[in-house]
N, C-alpha and C positions, 0 to 999 in steps of 0.2 A: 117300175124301176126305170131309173132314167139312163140315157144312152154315155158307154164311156169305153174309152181306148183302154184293151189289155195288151198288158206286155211280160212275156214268160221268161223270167231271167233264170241265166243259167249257173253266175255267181254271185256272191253278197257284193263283190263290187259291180258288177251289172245289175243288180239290181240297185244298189246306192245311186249310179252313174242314171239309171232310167228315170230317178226322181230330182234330178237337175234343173234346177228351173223353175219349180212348181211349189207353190207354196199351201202352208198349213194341211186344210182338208182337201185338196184340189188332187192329190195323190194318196193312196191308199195302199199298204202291202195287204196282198190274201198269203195267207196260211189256212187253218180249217175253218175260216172264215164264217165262225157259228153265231158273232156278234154284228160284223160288217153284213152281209148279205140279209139278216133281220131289218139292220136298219136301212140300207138303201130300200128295200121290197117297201118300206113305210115311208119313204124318201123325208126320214130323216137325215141320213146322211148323201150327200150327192156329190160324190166323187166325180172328177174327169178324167182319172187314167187309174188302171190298176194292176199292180204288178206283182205278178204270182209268183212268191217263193220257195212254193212247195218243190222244184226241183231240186233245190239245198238241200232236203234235209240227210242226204250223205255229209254234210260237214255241218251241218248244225243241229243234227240230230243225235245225239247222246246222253249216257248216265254215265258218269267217272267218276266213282269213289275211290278213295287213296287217303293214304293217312293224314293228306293236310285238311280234308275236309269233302266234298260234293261237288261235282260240276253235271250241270245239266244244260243241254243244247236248247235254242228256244224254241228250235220247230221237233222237240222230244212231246210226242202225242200224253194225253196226259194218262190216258187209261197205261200208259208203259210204262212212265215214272213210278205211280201206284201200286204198282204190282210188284217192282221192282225189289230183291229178296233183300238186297242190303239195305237199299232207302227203308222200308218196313220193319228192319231191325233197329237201324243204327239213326234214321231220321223220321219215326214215325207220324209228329206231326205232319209232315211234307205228305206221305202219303194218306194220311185221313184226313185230309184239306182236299186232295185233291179228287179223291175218290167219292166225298160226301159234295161233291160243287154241280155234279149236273151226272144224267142218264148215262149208263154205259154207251149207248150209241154215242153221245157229244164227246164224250172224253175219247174213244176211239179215234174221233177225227179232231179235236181243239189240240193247239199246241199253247205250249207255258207261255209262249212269249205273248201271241192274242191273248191269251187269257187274261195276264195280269194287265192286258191295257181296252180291257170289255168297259162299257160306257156302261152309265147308271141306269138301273131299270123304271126312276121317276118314271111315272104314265104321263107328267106334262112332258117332259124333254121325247117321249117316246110318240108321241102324237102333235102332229101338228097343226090340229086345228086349234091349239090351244099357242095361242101368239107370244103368251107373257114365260116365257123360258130362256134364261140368262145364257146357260150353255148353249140351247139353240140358238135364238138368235140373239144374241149380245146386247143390251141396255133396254129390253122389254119389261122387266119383271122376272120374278118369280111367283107363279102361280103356288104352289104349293106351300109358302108361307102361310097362306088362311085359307087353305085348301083342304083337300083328302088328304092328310102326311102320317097315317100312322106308322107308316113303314118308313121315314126319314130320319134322317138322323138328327144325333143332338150332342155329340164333340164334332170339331173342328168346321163350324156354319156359319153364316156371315147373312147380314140382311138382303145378299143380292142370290143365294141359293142353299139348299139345306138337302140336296141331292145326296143319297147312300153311294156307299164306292162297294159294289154287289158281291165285288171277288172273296174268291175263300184261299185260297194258293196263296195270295200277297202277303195274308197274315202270317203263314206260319215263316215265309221268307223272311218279312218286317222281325217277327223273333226272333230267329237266329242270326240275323246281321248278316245278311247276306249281300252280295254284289251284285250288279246285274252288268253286263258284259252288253256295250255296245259298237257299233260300226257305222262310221260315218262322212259326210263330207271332208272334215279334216282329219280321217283316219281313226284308229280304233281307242276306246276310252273308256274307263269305269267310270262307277260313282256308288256308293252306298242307295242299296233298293230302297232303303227310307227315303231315301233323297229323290226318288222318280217323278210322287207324286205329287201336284202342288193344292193345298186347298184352297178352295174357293174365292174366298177376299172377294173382290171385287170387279174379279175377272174369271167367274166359273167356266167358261169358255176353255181357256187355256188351264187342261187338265195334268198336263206331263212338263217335264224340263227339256221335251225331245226340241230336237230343231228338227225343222224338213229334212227328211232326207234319210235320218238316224233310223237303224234297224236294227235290234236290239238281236244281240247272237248266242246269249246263253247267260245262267247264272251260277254264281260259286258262295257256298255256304263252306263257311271255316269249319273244322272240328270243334268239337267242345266235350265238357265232363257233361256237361246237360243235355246234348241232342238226342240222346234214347231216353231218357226219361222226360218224355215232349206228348202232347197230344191236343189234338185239334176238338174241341167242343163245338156243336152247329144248334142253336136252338127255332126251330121255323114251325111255320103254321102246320104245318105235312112233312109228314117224313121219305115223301117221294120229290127227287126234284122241286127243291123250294128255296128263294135265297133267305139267306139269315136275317131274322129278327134281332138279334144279339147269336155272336160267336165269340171265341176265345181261343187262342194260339198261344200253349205255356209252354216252357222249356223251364227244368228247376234241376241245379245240382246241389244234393242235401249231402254235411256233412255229422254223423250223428243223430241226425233229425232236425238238424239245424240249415235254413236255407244261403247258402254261400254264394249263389250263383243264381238270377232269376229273372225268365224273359218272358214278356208279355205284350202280346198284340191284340188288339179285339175287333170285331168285323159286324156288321149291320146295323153298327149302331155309329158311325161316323164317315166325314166326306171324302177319307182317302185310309187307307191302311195305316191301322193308327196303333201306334205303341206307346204303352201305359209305365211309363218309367217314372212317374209319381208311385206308382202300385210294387214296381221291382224293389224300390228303395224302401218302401213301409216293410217287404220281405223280409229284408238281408239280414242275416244275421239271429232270427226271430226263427220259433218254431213252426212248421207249418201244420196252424189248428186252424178250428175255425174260427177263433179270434182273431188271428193274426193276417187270415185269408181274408175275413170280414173287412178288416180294418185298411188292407191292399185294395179290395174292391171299391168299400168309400172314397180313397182318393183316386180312383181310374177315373170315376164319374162326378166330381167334386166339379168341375168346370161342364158340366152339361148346360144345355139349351132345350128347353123343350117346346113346342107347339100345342096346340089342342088335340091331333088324337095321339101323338107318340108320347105321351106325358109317364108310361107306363114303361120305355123303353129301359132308364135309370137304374128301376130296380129290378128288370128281369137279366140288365147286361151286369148289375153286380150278381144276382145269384147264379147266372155264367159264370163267372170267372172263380166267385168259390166252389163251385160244383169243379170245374177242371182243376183249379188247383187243387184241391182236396184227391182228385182220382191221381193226380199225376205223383203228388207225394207215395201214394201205395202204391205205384206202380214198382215188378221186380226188373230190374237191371244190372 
């Protein structure tokens, strides 16, 4: 690990005010630091200053349900959101996302806001003996094009990277249209959580909309008729700490048996937290069979890319999303 200045702020604007000046990677916020500390210790990432938020989490640590919908703080640890007896009623996806994402120890100390911005677990970008990695070093390659990729993705990939976006939390957020709450050099700002992350193009490098400085303080899920009848599907090699091969993040409000309402996110199988709104529309209005679920799943993956070993991804992230949707229509609420 390479040597760098920390600095313990004491408010979201001390810590804003300590990353003045410093551009891109060159500053780093720690929260539970279960992704940053991995990668500096491989010096993949090589910060020069880092500045520890974890004395916030009196004001950016919470769960606030209320009738208009969820707000949760970014430094709320994730093993607390999950537990959480209303989120587990009234947002289940949220809490089987986040409980299925990594080992009780991790979620005890990971908070939501690292989480959703954890780097891809690629083993080129993860290692750097291996030179041709876009996000690493910028106009090298991408190795992983004719590489090892079974585990890569094949929506939202571009000829310069074809990197997974690992996270499970994002997805069920991406479904329910949530917000994410940030704090910044010109003061505090939303933006729709769909809108965080950018894919790949041509510039895998640049993974966020963040500008320097931006510290992301919490996020708000609206109400809805559909957020109890939600649930998070993870399908992975191991059922112990493993990221998703394909996952699925549904949200469905059935009228009759009829789908009126229907939000769909899907996870290991694309380069950023990707909602399947080709798939919502084949729903609406349709009964939720397995025809109908079939025929939502065809068009989630109608625009895939596949490589030589993830060729397989297609039809195991359609028989995701009908295996969830199918459980989520039975579900009682």
């Amino acid at each position: 690990m390479r040597p760098f200045l920390y600095v313990r702020a004491g408010s979201p604007n001390e810590a804003i005010q300590a990353s003045s000046g410093q551009n891109g990677g060159a500053t780093q916020f720690l929260a539970g630091g279960t992704t940053l500390l991995d990668l500096m210790k491989l010096d993949v990432m090589r910060p020069e200053r880092i500045i520890d938020i974890n004395p916030l989490d009196g004001p950016l640590a919470f769960i606030a349900p209320s009738a208009d919908g969820l707000r949760l703080g970014a430094l709320s640890r994730m093993s607390d959101v999950a537990e959480h007896e209303t989120v587990r009623e009234d947002y289940p996806v949220i809490a089987q996302a986040l409980q299925l994402a990594a080992s009780q120890q991790l979620r005890n100390m990971a908070s939501l806001g690292g989480n959703v911005l954890q780097r891809t677990r690629c083993n080129y970008f993860r290692d750097p003996s291996w030179a041709a990695c876009n996000k690493r070093n910028p106009g090298s390659g991408c190795a992983a094009l004719d590489g090892v990729n079974r585990k890569h993705a094949v929506l939202g990939v571009s000829d310069h990277c074809i990197a997974t976006y690992p996270g499970d939390f994002a997805q069920a957020l991406v479904a329910l249209d949530a917000v994410v709450e940030i704090a910044g050099r010109s003061g505090p700002r939303t933006l729709p959580f769909a809108s965080l992350h950018r894919q790949p193009g041509g510039t895998p490098d640049v993974e966020t909309v963040l500008q320097p400085g931006d510290l992301i303080t919490g996020f708000a899920v609206p109400a809805g008729a559909w957020t109890r009848r939600s649930l998070y599907l993870k399908i992975r090699d191991r059922q112990s700490y493993e990221f998703a091969l394909a996952s699925a993040a549904v949200a469905l409000e059935l009228r009759d048996g009829v789908v009126a309402e229907a939000r769909i996110a899907l996870g290991g199988v694309a380069t950023t937290p990707w909602r399947a709104r080709e798939a919502e529309e084949a729903l609406k209005g349709r009964p939720c069979n397995e025809a109908t679920c079939g025929a939502a799943a065809r068009a989630a993956f109608a625009g895939a890319e596949t490589r030589s070993g993830n060729a397989f991804k297609p039809e195991l992230g359609r028989r995701t999303l009908v295996r969830a949707l199918l459980q989520a229509a039975t579900m009682e609420v």
